[in-house]
Backbone as JSON Lines, residues from 0, in Angstrom:
{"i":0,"aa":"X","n":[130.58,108.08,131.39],"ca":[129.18,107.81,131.09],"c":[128.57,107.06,132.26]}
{"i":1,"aa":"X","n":[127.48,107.15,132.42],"ca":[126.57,106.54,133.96],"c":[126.22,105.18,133.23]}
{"i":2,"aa":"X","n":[125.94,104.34,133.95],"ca":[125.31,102.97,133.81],"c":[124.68,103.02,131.75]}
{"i":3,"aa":"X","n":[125.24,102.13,131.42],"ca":[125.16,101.54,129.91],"c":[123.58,100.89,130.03]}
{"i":4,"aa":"X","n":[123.32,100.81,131.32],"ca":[121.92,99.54,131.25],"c":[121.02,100.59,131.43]}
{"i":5,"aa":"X","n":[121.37,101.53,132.57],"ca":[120.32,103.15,132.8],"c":[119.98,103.57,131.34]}
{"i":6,"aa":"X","n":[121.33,103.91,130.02],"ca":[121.21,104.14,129.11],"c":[120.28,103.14,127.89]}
{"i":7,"aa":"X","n":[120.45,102.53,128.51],"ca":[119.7,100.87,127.1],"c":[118.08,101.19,127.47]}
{"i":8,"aa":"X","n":[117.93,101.34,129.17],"ca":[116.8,101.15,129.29],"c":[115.67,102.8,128.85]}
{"i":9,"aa":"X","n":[116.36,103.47,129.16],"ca":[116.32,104.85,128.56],"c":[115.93,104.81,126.83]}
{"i":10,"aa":"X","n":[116.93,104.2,126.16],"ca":[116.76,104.01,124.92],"c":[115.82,103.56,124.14]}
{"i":11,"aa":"X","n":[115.71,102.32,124.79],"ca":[114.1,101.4,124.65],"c":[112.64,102.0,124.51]}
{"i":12,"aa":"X","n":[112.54,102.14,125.44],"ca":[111.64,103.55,125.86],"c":[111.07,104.4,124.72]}
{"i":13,"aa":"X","n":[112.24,104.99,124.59],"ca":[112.13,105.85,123.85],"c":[111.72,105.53,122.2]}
{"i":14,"aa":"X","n":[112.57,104.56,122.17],"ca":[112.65,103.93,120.31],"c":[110.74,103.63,120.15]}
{"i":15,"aa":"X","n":[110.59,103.12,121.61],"ca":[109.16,102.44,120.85],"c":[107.81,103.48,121.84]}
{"i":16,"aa":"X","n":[108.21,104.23,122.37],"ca":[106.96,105.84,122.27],"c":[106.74,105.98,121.19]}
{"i":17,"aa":"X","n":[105.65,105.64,121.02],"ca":[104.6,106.19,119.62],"c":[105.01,107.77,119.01]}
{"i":18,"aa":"X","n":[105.26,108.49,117.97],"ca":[105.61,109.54,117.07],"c":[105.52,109.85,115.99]}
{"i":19,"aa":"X","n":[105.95,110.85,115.32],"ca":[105.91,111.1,114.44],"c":[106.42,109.98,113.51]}
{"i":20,"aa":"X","n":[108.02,109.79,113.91],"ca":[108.51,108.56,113.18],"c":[108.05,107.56,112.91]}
{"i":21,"aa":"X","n":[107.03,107.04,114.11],"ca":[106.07,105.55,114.08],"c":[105.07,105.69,113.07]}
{"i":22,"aa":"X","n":[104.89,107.2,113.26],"ca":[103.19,107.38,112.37],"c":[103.84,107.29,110.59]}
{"i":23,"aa":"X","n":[104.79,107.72,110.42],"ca":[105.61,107.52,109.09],"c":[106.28,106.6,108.35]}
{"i":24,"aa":"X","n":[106.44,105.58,109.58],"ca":[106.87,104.52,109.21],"c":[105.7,103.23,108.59]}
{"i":25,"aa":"X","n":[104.39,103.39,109.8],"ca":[103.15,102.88,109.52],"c":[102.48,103.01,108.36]}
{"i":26,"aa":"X","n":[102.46,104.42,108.0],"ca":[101.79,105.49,107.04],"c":[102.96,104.45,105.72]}
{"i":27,"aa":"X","n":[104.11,105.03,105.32],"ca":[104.44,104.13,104.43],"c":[104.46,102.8,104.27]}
{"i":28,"aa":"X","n":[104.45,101.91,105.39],"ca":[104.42,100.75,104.84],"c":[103.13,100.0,104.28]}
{"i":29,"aa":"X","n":[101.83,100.68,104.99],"ca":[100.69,100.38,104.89],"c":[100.21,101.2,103.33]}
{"i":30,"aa":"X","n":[100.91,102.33,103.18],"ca":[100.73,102.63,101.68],"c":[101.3,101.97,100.44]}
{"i":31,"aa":"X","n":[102.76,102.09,100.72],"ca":[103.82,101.65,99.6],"c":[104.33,100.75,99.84]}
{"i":32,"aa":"X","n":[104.41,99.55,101.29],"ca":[104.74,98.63,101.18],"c":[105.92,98.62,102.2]}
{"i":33,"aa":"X","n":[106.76,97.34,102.34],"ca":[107.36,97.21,103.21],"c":[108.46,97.92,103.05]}
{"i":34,"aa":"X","n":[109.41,97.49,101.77],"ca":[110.7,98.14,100.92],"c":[110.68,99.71,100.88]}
{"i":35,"aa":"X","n":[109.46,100.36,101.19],"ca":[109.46,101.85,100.83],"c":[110.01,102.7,102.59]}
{"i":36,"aa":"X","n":[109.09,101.27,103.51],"ca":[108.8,102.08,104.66],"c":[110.33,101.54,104.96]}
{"i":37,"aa":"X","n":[111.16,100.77,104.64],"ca":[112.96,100.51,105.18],"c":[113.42,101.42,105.08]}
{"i":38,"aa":"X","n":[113.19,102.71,103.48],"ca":[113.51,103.54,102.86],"c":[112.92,104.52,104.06]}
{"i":39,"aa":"X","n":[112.25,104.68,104.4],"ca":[111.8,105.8,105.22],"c":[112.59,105.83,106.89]}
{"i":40,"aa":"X","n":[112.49,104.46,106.95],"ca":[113.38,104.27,108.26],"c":[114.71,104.95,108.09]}
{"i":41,"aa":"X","n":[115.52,104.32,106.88],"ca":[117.28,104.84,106.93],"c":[116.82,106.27,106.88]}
{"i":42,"aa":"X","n":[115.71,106.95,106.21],"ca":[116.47,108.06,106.07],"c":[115.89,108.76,107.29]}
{"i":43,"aa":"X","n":[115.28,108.06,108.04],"ca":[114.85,109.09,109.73],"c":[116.14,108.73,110.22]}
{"i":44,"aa":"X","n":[116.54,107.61,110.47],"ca":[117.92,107.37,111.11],"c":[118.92,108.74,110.87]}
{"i":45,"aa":"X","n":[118.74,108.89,109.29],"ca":[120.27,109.17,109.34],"c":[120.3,110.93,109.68]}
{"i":46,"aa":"X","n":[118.55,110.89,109.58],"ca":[118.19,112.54,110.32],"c":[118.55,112.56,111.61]}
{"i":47,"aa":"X","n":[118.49,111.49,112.7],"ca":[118.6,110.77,113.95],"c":[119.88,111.12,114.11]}
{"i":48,"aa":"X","n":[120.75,110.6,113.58],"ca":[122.29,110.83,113.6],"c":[122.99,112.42,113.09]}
{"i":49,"aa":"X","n":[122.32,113.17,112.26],"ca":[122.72,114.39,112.17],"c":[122.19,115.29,113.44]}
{"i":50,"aa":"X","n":[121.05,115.19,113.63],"ca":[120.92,115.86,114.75],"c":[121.49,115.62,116.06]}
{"i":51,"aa":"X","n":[121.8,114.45,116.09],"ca":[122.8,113.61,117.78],"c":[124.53,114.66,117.59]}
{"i":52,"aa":"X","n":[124.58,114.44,116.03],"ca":[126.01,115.4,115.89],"c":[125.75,116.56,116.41]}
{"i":53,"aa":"X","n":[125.07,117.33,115.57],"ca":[124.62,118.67,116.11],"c":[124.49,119.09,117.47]}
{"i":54,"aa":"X","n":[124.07,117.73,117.86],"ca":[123.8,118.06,119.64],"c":[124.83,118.24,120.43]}
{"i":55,"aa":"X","n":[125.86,117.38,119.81],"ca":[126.96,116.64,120.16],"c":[128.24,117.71,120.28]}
{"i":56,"aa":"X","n":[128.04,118.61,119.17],"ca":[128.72,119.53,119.35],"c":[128.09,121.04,119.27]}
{"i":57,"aa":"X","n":[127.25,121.22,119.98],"ca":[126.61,122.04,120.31],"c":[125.47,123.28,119.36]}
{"i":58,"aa":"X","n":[125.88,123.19,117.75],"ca":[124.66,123.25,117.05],"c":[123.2,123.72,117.16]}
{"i":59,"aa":"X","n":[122.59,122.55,117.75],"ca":[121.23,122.11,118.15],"c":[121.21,123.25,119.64]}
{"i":60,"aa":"X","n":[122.06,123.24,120.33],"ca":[121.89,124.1,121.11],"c":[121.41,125.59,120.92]}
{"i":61,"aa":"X","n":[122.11,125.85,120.06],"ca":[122.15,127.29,119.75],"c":[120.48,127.48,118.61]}
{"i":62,"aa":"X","n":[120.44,126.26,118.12],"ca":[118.59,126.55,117.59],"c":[117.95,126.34,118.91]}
{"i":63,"aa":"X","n":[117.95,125.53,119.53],"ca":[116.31,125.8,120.6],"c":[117.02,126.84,121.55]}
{"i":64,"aa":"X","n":[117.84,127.99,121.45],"ca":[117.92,129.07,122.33],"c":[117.78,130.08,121.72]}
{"i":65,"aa":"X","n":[117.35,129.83,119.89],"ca":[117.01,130.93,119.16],"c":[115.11,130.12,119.07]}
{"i":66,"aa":"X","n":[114.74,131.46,119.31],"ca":[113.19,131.33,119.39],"c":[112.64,131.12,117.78]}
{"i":67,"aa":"X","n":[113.3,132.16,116.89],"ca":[112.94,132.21,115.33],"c":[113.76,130.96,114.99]}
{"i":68,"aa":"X","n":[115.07,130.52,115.09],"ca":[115.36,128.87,114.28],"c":[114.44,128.28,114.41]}
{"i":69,"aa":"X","n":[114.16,127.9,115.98],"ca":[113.33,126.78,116.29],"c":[112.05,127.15,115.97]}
{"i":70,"aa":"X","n":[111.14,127.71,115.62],"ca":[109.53,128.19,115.19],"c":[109.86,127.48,113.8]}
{"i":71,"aa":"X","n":[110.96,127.9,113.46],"ca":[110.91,128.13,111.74],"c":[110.8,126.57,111.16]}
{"i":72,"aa":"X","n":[112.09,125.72,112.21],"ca":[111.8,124.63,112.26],"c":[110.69,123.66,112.81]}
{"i":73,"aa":"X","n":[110.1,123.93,113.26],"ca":[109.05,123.35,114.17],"c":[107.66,123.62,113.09]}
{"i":74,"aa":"X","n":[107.57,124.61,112.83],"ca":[106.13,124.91,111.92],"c":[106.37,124.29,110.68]}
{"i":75,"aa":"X","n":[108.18,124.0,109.85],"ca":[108.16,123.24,108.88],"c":[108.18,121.67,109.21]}
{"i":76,"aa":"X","n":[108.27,121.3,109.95],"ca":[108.03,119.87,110.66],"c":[106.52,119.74,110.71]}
{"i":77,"aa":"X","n":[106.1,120.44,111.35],"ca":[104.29,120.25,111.32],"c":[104.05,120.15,110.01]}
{"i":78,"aa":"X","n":[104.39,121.35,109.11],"ca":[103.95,121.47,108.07],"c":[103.97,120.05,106.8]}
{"i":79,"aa":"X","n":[105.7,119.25,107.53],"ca":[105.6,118.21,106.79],"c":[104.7,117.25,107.21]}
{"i":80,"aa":"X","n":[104.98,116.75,108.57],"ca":[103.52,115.64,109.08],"c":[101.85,116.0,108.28]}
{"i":81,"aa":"X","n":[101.42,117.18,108.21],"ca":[100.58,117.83,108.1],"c":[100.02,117.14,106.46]}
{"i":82,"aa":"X","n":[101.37,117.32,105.48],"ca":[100.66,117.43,104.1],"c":[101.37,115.86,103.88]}
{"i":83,"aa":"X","n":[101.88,115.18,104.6],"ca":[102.09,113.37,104.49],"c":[100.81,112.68,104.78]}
{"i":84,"aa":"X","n":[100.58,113.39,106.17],"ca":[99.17,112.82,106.53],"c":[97.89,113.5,105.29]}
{"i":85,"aa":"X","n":[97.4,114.31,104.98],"ca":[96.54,114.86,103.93],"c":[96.9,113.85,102.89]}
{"i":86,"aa":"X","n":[98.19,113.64,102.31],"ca":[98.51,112.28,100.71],"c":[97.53,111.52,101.44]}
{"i":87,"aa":"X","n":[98.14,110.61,102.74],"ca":[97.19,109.69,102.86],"c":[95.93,109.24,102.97]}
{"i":88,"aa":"X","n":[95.39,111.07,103.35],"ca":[93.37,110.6,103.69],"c":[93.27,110.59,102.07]}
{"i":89,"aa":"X","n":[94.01,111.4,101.78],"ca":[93.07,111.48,99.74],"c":[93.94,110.32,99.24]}
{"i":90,"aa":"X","n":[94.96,109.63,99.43],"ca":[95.73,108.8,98.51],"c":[94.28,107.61,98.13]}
{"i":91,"aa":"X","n":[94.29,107.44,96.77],"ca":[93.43,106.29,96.42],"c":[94.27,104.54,95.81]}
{"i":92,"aa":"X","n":[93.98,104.03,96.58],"ca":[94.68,102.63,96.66],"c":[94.03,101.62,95.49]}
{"i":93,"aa":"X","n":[94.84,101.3,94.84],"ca":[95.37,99.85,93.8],"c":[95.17,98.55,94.67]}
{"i":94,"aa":"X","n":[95.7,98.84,95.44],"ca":[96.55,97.73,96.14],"c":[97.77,97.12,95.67]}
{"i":95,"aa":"X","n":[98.06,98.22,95.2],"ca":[99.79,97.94,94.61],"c":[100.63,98.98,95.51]}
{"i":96,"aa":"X","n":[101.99,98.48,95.37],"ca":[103.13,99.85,96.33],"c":[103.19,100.64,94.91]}
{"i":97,"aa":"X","n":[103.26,102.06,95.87],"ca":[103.0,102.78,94.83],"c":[104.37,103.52,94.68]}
{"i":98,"aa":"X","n":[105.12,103.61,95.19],"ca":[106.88,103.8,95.02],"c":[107.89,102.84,95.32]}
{"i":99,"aa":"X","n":[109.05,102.78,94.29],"ca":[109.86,102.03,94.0],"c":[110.67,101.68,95.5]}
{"i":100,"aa":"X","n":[111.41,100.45,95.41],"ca":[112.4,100.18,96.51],"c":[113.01,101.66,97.17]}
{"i":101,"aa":"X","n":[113.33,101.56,98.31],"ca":[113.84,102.85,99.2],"c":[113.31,104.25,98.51]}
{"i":102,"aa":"X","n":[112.89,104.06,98.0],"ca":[112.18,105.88,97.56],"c":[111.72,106.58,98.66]}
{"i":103,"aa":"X","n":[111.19,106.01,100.11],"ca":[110.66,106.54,100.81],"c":[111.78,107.15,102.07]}
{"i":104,"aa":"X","n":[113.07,106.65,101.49],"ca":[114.16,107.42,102.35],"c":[114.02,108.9,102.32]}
{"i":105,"aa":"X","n":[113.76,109.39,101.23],"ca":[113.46,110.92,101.58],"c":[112.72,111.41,102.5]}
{"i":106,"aa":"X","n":[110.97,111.04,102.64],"ca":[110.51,111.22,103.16],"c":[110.65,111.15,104.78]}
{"i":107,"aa":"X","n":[111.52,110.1,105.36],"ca":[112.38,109.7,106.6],"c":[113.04,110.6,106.68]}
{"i":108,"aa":"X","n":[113.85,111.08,105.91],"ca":[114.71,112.55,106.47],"c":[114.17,113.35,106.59]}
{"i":109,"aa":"X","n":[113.59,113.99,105.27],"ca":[112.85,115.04,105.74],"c":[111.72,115.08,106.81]}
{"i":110,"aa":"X","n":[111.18,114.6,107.57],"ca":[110.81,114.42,108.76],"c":[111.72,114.5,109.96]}
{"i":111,"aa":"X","n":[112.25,113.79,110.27],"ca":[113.76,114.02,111.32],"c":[113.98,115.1,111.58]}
{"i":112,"aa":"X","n":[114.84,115.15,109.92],"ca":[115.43,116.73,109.84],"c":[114.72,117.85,109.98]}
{"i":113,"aa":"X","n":[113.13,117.83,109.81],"ca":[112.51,119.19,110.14],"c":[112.12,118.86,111.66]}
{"i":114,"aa":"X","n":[112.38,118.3,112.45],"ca":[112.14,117.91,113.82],"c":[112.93,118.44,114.8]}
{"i":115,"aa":"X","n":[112.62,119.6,115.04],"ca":[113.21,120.62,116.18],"c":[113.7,119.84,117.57]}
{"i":116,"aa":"X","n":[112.24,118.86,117.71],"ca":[112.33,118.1,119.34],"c":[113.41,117.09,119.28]}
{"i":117,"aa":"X","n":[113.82,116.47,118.22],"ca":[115.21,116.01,118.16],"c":[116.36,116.66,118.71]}
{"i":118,"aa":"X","n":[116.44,117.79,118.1],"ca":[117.54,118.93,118.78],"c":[117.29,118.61,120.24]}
{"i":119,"aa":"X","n":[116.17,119.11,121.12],"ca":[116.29,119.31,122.03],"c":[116.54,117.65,122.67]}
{"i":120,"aa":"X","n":[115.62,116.86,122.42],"ca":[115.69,115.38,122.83],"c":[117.21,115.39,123.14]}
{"i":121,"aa":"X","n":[118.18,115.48,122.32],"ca":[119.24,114.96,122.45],"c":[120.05,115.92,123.33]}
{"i":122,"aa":"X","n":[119.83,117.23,123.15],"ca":[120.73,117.82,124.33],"c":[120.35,118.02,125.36]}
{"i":123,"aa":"X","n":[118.73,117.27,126.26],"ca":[118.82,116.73,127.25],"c":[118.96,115.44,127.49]}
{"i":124,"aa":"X","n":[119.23,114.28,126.39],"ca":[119.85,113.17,126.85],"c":[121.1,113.07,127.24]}
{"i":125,"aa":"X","n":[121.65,113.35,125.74],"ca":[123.37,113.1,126.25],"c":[123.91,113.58,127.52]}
{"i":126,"aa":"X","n":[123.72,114.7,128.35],"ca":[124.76,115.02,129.43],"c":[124.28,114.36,130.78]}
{"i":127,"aa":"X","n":[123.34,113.3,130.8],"ca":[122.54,112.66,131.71],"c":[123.42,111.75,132.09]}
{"i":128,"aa":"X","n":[123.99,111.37,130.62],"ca":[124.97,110.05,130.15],"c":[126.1,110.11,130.32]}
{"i":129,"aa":"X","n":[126.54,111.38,130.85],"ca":[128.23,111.6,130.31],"c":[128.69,112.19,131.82]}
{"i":130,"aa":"X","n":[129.8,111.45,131.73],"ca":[130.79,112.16,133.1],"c":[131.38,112.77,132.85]}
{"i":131,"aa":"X","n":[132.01,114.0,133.77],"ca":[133.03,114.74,133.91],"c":[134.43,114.0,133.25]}
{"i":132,"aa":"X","n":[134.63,114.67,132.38],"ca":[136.18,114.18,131.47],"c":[135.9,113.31,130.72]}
{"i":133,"aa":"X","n":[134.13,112.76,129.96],"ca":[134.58,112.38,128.97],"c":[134.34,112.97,127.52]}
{"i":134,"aa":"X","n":[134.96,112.73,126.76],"ca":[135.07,113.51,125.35],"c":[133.48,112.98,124.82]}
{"i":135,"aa":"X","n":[133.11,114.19,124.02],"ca":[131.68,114.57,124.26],"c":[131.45,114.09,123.43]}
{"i":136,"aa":"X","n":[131.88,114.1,121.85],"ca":[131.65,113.56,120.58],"c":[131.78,112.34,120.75]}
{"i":137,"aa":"X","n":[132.89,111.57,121.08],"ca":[132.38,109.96,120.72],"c":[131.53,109.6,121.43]}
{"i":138,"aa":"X","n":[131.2,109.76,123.03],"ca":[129.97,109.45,123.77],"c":[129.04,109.6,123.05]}
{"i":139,"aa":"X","n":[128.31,110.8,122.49],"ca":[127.36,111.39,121.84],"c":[126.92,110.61,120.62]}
{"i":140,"aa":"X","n":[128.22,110.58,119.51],"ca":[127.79,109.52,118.8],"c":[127.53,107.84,118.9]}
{"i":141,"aa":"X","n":[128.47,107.72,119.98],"ca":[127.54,106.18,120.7],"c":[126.52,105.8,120.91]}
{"i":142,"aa":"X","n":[126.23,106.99,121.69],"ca":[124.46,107.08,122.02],"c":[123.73,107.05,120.99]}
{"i":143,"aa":"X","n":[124.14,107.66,120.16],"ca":[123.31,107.92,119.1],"c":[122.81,107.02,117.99]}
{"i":144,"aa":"X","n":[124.38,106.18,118.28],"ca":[124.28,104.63,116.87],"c":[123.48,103.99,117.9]}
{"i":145,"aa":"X","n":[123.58,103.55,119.13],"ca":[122.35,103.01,120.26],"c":[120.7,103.28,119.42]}
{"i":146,"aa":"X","n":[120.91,103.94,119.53],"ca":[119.68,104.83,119.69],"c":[118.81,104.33,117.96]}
{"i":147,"aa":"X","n":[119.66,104.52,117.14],"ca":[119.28,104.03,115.8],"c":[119.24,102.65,115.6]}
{"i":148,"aa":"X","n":[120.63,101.94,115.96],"ca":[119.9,100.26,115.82],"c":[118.83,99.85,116.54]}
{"i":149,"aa":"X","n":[118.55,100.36,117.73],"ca":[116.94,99.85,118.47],"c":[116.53,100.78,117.24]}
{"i":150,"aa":"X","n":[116.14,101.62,117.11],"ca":[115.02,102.38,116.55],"c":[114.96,101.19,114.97]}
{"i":151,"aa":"X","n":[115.81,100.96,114.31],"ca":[115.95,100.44,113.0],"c":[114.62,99.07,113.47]}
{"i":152,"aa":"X","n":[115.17,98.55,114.2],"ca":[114.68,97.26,114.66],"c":[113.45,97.21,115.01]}
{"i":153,"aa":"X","n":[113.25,98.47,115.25],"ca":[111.75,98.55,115.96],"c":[110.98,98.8,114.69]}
{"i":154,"aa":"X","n":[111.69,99.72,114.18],"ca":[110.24,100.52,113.28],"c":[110.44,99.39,112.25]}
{"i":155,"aa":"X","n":[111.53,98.35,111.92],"ca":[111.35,97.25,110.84],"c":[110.53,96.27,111.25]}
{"i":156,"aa":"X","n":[110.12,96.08,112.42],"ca":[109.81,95.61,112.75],"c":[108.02,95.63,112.78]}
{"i":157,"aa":"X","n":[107.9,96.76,112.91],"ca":[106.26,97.8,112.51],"c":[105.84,97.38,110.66]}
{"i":158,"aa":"X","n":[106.94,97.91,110.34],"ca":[107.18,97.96,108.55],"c":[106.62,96.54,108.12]}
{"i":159,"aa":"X","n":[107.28,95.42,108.7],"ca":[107.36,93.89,108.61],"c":[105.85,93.69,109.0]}
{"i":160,"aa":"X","n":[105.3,93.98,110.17],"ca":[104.02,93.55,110.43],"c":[102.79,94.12,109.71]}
{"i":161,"aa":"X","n":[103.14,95.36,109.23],"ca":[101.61,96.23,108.88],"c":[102.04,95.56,107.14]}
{"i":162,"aa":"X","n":[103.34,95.72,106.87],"ca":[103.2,95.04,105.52],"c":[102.46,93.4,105.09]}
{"i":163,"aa":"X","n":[102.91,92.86,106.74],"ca":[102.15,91.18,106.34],"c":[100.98,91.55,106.32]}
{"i":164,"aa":"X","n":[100.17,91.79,107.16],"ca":[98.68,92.3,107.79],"c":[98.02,93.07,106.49]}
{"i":165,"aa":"X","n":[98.68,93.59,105.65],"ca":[98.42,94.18,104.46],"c":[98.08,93.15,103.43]}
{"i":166,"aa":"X","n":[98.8,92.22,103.48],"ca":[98.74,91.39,102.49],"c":[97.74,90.43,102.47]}
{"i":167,"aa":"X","n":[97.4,90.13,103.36],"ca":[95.82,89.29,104.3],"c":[94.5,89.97,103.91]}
{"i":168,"aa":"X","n":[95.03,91.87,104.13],"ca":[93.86,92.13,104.92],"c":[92.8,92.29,103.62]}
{"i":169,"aa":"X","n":[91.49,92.87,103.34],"ca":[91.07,93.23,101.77],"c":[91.82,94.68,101.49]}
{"i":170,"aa":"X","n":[91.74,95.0,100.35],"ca":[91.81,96.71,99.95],"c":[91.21,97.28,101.02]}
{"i":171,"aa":"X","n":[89.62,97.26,101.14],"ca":[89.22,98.32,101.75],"c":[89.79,98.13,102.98]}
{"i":172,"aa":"X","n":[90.37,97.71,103.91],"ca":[90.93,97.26,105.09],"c":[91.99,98.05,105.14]}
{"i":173,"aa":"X","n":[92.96,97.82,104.25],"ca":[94.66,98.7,103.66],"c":[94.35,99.64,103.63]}
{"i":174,"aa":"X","n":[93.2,100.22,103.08],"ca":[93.08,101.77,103.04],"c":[92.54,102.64,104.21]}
{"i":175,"aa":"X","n":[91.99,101.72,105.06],"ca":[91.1,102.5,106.48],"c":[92.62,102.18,107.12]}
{"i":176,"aa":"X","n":[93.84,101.54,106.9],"ca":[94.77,101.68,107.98],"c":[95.9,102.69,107.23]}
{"i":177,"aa":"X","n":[95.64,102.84,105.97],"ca":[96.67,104.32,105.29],"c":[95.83,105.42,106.02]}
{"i":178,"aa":"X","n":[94.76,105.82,105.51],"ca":[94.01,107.22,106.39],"c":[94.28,107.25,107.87]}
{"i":179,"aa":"X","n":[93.83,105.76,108.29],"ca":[94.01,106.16,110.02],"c":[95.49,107.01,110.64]}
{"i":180,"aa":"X","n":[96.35,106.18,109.52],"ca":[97.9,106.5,110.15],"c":[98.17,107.83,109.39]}
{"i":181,"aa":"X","n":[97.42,108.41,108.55],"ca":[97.52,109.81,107.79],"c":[97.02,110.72,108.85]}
{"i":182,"aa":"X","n":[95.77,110.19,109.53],"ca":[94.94,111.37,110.56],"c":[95.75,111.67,111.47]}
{"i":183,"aa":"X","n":[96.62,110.39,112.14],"ca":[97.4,110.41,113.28],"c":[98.44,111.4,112.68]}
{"i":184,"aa":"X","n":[98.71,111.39,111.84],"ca":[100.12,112.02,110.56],"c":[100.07,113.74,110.99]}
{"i":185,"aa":"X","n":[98.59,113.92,110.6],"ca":[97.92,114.95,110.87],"c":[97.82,115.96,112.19]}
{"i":186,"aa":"X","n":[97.57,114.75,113.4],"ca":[96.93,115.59,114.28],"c":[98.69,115.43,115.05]}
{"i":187,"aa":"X","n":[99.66,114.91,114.83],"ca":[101.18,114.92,115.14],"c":[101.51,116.12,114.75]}
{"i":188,"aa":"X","n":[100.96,116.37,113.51],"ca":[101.42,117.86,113.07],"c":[101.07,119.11,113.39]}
{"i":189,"aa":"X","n":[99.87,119.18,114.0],"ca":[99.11,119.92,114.3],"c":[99.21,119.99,115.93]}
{"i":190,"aa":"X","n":[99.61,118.91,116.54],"ca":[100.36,118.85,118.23],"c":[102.01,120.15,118.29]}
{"i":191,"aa":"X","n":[102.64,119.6,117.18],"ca":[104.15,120.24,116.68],"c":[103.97,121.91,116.81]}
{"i":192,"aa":"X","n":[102.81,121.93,116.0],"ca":[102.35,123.73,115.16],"c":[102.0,124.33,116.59]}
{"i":193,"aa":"X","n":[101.43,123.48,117.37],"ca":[100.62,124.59,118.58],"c":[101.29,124.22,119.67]}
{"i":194,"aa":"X","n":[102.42,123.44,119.78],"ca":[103.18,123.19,121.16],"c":[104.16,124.69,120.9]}
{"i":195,"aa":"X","n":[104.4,124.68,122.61],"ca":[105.68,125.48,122.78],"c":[106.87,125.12,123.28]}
């Protein structure tokens, strides 16, 4: 593997580029609260980590060199950003969380997991990282648990703030920052649908 610090700093970077994941993580915590958007975090992670496998052992390869996997995946990824962001412009706010502790882990996977650019993300990271003779899978999954504790930290870290800032701010305030992060939800999805 090349420089661990090349890799950290690489990582960093990356965890906190604004995305889909950020816009989902925002989007729930500013809707349902802090406990929902943790729930949304593990379960992008653990989309994070299936796809690093996949990459890892070549999988993911074989979708972004099929034109129909990857469309199929890519338009259902939009399609999910697309109708998360739409809940949120119409969602009408209480000012209560409106789903139970971690419920929003689903929604974290299924995002990930319909996330084609993951596939590719990772099978142009990892071989950046890796030297001649070393075994591909545990590197791969190294990187990958890397890659998720910054990310955990970060987006709890998002979760933690938009949830305090929530709690301050009035209703109508909470709700111009659920739509905003729904539009962004939106036009992420709609970037996904028309990229190539």
């Amino acid at each position: 593997m090349r420089s661990l610090w090349e890799f950290l700093l690489v990582a960093v970077v990356v965890c906190v580029t604004p995305g889909p994941a950020t816009a989902l993580v925002l989007r729930t915590a500013a809707r349902d609260g802090r406990r929902a958007a943790l729930g949304a975090i593990v379960g992008n992670e653990i989309g994070v980590v299936g796809w690093a496998t996949l990459s890892a052992v070549g999988v993911s390869s074989l979708i972004t060199a099929s034109r129909v996997a990857y469309d199929v995946l890519r338009f259902g990824g939009a399609a999910v950003l697309i109708v998360l962001g739409a809940r949120s412009l119409l969602h009408r706010t209480d000012g209560l969380p409106t789903l139970p502790k971690w419920t929003g882990w689903k929604t974290g996977l299924l995002s990930s997991a319909a996330n084609p650019k993951l596939a590719v993300f990772f099978i142009a990271l990892f071989p950046q990282f890796l030297t001649p003779g070393t075994t591909v899978l545990p590197a791969a999954l190294a990187m990958a648990v890397t890659i998720v504790a910054l990310d955990f930290v970060w987006f709890a870290t998002l979760a933690w703030a938009v949830d305090r800032a929530g709690r301050v701010l009035r209703p109508r305030l909470r709700a111009w920052m659920e739509r905003t992060t729904g539009a962004v939800m939106i036009a992420f999805g709609l970037r996904v649908a028309v990229e190539n």
